[in-house]
C-alpha positions as CSV (number, residue, x, y, z in Angstrom):
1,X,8.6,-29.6,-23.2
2,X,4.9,-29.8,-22.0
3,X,3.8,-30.3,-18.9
4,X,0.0,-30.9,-17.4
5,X,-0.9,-30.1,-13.6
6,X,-4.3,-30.3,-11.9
7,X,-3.2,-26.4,-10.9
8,X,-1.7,-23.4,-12.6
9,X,-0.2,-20.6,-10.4
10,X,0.9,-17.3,-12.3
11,X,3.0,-16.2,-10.0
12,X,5.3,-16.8,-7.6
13,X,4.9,-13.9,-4.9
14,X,2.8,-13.5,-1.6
15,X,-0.1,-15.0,-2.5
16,X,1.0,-17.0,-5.1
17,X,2.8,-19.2,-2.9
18,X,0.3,-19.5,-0.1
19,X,-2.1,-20.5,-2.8
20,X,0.3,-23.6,-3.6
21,X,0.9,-24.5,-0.3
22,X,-2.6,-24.6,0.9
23,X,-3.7,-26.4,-2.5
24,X,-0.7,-29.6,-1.9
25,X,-2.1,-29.4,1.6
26,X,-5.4,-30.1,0.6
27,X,-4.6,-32.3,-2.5
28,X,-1.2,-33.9,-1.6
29,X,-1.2,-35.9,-4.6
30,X,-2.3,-33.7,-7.4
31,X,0.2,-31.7,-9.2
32,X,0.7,-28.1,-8.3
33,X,3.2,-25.4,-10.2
34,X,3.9,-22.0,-9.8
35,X,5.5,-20.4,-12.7
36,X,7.6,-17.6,-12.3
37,X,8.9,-14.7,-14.6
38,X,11.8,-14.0,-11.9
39,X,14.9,-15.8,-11.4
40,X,13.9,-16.9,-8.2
41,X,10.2,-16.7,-6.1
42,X,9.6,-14.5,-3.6
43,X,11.6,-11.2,-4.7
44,X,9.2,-8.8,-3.8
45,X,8.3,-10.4,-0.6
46,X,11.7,-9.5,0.2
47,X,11.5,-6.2,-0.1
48,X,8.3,-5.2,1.9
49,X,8.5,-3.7,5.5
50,X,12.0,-2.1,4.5
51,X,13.2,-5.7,4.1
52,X,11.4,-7.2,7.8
53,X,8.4,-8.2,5.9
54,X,5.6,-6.6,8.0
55,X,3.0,-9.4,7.4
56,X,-0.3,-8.7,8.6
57,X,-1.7,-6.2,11.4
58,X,-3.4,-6.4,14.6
59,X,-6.3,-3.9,14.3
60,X,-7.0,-4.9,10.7
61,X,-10.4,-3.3,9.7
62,X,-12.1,-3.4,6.2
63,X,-12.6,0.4,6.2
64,X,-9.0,0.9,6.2
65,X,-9.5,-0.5,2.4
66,X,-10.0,0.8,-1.0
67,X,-11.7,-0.7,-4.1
68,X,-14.5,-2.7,-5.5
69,X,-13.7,-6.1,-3.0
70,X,-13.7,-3.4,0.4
71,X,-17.3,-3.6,0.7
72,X,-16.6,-7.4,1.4
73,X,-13.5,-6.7,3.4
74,X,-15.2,-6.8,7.0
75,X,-16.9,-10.1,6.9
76,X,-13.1,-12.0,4.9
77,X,-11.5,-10.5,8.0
78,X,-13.7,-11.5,10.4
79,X,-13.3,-14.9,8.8
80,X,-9.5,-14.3,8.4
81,X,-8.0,-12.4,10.7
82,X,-4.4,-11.7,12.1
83,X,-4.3,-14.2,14.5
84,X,-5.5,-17.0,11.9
85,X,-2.7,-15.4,9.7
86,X,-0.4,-15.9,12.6
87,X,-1.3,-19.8,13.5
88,X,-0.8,-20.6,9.5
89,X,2.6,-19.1,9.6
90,X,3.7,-21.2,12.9
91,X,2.4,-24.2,11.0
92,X,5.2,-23.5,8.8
93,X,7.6,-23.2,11.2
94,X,7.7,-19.0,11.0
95,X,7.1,-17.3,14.6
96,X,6.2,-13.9,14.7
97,X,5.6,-10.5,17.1
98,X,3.6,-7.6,17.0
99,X,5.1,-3.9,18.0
100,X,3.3,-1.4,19.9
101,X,0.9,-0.2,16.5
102,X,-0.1,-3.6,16.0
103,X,2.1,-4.1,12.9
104,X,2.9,-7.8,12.8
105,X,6.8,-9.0,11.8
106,X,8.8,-12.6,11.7
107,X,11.1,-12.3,15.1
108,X,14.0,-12.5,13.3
109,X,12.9,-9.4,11.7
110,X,13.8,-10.1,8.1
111,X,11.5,-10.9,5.6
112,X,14.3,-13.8,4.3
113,X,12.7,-15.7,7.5
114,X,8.7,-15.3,5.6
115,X,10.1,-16.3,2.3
116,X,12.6,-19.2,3.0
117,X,8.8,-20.9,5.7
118,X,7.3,-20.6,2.5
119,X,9.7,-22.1,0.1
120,X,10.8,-24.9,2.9
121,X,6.9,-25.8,2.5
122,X,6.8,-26.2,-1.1
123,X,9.6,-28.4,-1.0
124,X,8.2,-30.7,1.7
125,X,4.9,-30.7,0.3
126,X,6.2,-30.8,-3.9
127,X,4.4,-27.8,-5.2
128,X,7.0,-27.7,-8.5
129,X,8.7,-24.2,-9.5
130,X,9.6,-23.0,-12.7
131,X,11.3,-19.7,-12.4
132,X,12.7,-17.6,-15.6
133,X,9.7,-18.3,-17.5
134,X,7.8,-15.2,-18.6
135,X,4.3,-16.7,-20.2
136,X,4.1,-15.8,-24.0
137,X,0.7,-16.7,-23.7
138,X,-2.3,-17.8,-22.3
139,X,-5.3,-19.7,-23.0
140,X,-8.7,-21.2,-22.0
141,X,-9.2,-24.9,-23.7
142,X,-12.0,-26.8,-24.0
143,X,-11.1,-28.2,-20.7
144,X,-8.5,-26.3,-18.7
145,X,-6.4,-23.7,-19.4
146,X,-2.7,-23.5,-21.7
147,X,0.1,-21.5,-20.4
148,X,3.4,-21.1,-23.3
149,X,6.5,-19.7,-22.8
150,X,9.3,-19.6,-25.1
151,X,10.3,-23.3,-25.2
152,X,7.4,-24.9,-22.2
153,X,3.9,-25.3,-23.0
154,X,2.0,-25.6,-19.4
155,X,-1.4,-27.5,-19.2
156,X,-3.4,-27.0,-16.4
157,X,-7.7,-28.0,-14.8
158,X,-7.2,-25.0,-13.0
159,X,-5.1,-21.3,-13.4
160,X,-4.8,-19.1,-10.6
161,X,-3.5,-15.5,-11.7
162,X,-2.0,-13.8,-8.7
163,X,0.7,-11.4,-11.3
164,X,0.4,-8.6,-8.7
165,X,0.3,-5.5,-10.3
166,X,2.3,-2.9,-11.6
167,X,3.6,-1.2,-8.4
168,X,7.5,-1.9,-7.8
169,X,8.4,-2.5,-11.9
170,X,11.9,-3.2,-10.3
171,X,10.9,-5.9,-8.4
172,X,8.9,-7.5,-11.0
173,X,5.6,-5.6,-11.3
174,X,3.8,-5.1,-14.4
175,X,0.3,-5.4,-15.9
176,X,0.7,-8.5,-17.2
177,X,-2.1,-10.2,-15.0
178,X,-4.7,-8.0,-15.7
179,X,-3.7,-8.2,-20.0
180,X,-4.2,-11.6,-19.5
181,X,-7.4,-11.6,-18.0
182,X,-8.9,-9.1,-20.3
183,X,-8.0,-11.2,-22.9
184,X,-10.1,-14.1,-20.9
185,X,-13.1,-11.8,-20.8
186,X,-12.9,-11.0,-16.8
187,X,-13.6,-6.4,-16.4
188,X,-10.8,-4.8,-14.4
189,X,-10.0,-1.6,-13.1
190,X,-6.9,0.2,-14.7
191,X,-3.5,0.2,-12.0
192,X,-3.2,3.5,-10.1
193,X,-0.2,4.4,-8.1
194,X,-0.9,4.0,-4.3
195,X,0.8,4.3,-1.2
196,X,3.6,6.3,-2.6
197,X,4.3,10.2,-2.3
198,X,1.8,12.1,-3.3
199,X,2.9,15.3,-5.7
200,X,1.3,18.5,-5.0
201,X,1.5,22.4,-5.5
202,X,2.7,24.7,-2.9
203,X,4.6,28.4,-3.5
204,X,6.4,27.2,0.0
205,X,7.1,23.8,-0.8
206,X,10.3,24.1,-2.7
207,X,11.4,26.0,0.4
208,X,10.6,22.7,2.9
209,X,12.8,20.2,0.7
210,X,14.1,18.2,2.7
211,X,12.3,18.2,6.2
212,X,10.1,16.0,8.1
213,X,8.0,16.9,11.0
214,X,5.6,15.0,13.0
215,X,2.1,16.3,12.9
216,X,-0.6,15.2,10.6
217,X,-2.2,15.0,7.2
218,X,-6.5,15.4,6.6
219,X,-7.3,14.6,2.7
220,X,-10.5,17.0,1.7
221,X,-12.4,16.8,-1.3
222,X,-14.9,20.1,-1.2
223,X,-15.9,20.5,2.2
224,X,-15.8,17.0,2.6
225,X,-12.6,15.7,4.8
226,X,-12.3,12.1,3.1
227,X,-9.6,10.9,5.7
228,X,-6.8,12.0,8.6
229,X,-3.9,10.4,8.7
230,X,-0.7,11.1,12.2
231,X,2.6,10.7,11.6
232,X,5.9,11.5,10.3
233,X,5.3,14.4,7.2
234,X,8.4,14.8,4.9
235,X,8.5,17.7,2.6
236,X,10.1,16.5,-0.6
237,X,10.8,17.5,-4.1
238,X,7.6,18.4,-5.6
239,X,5.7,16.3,-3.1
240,X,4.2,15.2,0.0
241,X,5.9,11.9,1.3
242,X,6.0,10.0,4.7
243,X,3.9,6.5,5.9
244,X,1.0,9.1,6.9
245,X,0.5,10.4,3.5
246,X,0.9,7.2,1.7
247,X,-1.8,6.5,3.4
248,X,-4.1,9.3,2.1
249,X,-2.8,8.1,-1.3
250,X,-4.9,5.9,-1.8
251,X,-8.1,8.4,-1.8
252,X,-6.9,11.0,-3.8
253,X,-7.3,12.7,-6.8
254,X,-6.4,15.7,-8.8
255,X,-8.0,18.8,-7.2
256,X,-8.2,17.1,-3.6
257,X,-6.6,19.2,-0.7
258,X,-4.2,17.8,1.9
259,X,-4.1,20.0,4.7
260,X,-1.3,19.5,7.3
261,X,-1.5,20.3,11.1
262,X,1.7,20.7,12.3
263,X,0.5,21.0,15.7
264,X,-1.7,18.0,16.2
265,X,-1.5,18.4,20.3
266,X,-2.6,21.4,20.7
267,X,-5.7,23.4,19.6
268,X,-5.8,26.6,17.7
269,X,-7.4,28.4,20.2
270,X,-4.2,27.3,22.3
271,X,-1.9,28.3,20.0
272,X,-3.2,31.5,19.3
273,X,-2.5,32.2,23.5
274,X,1.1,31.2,23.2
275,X,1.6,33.1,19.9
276,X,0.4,36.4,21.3
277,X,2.9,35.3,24.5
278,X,5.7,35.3,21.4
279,X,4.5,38.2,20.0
280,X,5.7,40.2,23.6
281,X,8.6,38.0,24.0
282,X,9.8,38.9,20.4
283,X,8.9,42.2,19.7
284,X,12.0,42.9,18.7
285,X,12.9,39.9,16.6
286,X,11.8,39.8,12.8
287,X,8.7,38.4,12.3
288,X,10.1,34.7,10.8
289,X,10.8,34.8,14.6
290,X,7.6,34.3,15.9
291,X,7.4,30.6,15.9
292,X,11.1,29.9,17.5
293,X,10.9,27.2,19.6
294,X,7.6,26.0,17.6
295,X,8.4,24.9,14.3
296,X,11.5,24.7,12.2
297,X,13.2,27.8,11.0
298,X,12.5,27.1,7.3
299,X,8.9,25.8,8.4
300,X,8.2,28.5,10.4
301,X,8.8,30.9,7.4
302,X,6.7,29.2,4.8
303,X,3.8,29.2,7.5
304,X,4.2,33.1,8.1
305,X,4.0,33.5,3.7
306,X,1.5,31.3,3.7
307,X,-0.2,33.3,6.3
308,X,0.0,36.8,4.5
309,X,2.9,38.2,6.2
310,X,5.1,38.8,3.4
311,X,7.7,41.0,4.8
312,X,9.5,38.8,7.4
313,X,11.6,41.3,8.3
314,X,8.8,43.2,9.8
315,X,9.3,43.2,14.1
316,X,7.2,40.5,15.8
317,X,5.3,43.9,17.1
318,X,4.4,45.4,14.5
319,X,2.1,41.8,13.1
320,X,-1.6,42.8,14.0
321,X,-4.0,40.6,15.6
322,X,-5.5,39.3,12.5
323,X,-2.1,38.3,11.2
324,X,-1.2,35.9,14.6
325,X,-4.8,34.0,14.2
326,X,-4.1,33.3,10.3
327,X,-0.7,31.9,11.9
328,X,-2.0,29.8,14.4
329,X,-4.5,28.7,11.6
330,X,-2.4,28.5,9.4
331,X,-0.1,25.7,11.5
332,X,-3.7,24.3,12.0
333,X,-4.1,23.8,8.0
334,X,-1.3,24.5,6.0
335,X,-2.9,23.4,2.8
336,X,-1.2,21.4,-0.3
337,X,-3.5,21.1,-3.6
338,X,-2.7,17.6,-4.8
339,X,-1.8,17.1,-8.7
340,X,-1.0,13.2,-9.1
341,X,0.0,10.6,-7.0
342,X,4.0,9.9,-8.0
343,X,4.6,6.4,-10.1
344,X,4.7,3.1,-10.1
345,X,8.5,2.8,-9.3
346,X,7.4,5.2,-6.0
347,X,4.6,3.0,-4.8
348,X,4.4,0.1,-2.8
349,X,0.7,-1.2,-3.9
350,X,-1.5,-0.3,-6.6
351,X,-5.1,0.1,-6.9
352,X,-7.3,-1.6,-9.8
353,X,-7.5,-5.0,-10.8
354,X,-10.4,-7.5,-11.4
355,X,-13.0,-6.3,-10.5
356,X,-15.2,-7.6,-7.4
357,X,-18.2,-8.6,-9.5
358,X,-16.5,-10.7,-11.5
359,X,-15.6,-12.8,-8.3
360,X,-17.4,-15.2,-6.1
361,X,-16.9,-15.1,-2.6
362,X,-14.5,-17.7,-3.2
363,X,-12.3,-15.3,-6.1
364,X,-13.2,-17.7,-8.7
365,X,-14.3,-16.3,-12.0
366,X,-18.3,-15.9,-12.4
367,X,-17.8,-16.0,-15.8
368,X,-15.0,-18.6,-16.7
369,X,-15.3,-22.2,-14.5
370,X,-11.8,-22.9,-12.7
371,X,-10.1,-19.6,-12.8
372,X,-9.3,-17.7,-10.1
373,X,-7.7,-14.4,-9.2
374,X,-6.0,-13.5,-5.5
375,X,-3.5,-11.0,-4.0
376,X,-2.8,-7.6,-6.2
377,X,-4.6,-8.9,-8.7
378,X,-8.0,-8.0,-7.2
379,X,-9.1,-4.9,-7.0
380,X,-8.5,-3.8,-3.0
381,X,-5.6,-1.8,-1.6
382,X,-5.4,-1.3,1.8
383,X,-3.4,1.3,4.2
384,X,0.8,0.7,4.8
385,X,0.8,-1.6,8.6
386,X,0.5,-5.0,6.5
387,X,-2.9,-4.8,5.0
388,X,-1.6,-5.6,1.8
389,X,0.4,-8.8,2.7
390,X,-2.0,-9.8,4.7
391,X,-4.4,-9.8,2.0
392,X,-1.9,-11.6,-0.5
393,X,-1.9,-14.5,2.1
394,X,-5.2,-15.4,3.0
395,X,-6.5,-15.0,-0.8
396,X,-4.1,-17.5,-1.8
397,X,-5.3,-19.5,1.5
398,X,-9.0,-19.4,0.1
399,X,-8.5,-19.6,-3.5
400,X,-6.3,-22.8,-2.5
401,X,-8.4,-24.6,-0.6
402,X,-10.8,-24.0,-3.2
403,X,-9.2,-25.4,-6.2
């Protein structure tokens, strides 16, 4: 069958559907459809904030951003900011909280409560969806834009491509957005892994498998420390892992450092005091002793190898004074040499997409009239707290009111 609307939306996620809803708000009686590869809209909007959709954040800031859109990031979230994000969402019914790090959630505290606000609206306002239809291809007309699947043709004035990218492959991600708008002519920057684990080489870490301690995580490039990053630091197969390291994730690249302080509270000077305290209470005890009632058994023994003492059965007495300050340096800046981020079915964003000079300030193509690009399909990538949904919303809310 063919179909013509005044609006194209390719595809049914975050941004996707707050670009609908804002467009029939605007235009209540022009024809707007979303078309959607899934079964149903929404799937990975499910998913995010472990399945409590954590939608925006309180202290959103642009620097907290990566890619060629961040230089712009300041002055959109001045203009769009959590608490605009928050009124658009009571509009449609949704009420929301913040917790104590400014991370914004639904009440209800499931992500069900975001998606079924959103899909409520485009019933009431008749934005049509057409799930289960995976475009075969995509074209620019003479005037508009053609969208075929295997038995639709879709004619649209205007397309908006909000595909996401190809973090998630599970959930639905995959490159498809960008393919199609290379084909259109628009430059884009390839998909990268990002906030995910981050794999890196370590003789110790095969020993920490497993554990998680709080401390935290700087990323250094040279002499150059790029970013710092507190929280929860899980040791895991091959790999870095934990909220604070995803974070770094999305700065690194092969050859970088990540040095973790395992003591964050404390200063090395500090430490130093209460190691050579240890070093009298233990004398007698083997030298993996020194740091009971510090670290973890298993972490305290990778920090004493990593340090240079490499016979751990040598008495706490008998370690010199050079050995406890490359300890209590060593806790300081126990230091990981990253390889790769891990993949796409690891992360929960990507970096790339179009790129930011191809865009106006409203995401509309320079280069191609009527097209228009918003959520993961821009290149931008912002920290785990809701950065990324929150962007995903208020794109679609421009590029909506736009078309």
């Amino acid at each position: 069958m063919k179909y013509h609307f005044y609006a194209l939306i390719l595809v049914g996620g975050a941004a996707g559907l707050f670009c609908a809803i804002s467009a029939k708000t605007k235009h209540p009686k022009l024809r707007v459809a979303v078309i959607e590869k899934n079964d149903r809209v929404g799937k990975k909007l499910l998913a995010t904030g472990n399945g409590r959709c954590n939608l925006t954040n309180l202290h959103l800031s642009g620097a907290n951003y990566t890619g060629s859109l961040q230089p712009r990031m300041e002055t959109l979230l001045t203009d769009y900011n959590a608490a605009f994000l928050r009124e658009e969402f009571g509009r449609l019914g949704l009420m929301t909280c913040a917790d104590s790090e400014g991370r914004v959630y639904p009440v209800s505290k499931q992500a069900s409560s975001v998606l079924d606000v959103l899909r409520f609206a485009c019933e009431r306002l008749g934005v049509e969806l057409f799930c289960a239809e995976t475009p075969h291809s995509v074209q620019r007309q003479q005037e508009g834009f053609t969208i075929k699947t295997g038995e639709n043709v879709y004619t649209g004035d205007k397309l908006v491509i909000a595909c996401g990218s190809k973090a998630a492959p599970k959930l639905g991600g995959s490159a498809a957005g960008m393919d199609i708008l290379r084909n259109l002519g628009l430059r884009t920057a390839p998909f990268q892994p990002a906030l995910c684990p981050v794999r890196v080489q370590s003789a110790y870490l095969k020993s920490l498998k497993g554990l998680r301690a709080a401390g935290s995580v700087s990323l250094w490039r040279g002499n150059q420390c790029l970013k710092t990053e507190a929280g929860e630091i899980q040791f895991a197969d091959g790999a870095l892992s934990g909220i604070c390291v995803f974070n770094l994730s999305l700065f690194t690249q092969k050859g970088d450092v990540i040095t973790a302080d395992l003591l964050p509270d404390i200063s090395e000077r500090e430490l130093s005091i209460i190691l050579k305290r240890n070093f009298s209470l233990f004398s007698l005890q083997t030298a993996d002793r020194l740091l009971t009632g510090i670290l973890q058994t298993r972490l305290a023994q990778a920090v004493m190898k990593q340090s240079g003492v490499a016979n751990l059965s040598l008495p706490c007495g008998k370690l010199t004074e050079q050995q406890l300050r490359a300890v209590a340096k060593t806790v300081k800046c126990f230091p990981f040499t990253v390889t790769e981020n891990s993949g796409f079915d690891q992360a929960q964003c990507a970096r790339g997409g179009v790129l930011a000079s191809e865009l106006d300030s409203k995401l509309q193509s320079k280069k191609i009239k009527n097209l228009f690009v918003c959520g993961e399909a821009v290149d931008i990538c912002g920290i785990c707290g809701g950065y990324n949904l929150h962007f995903a919303f208020v794109s679609g809310k421009i590029v909506g009111e736009e078309l």
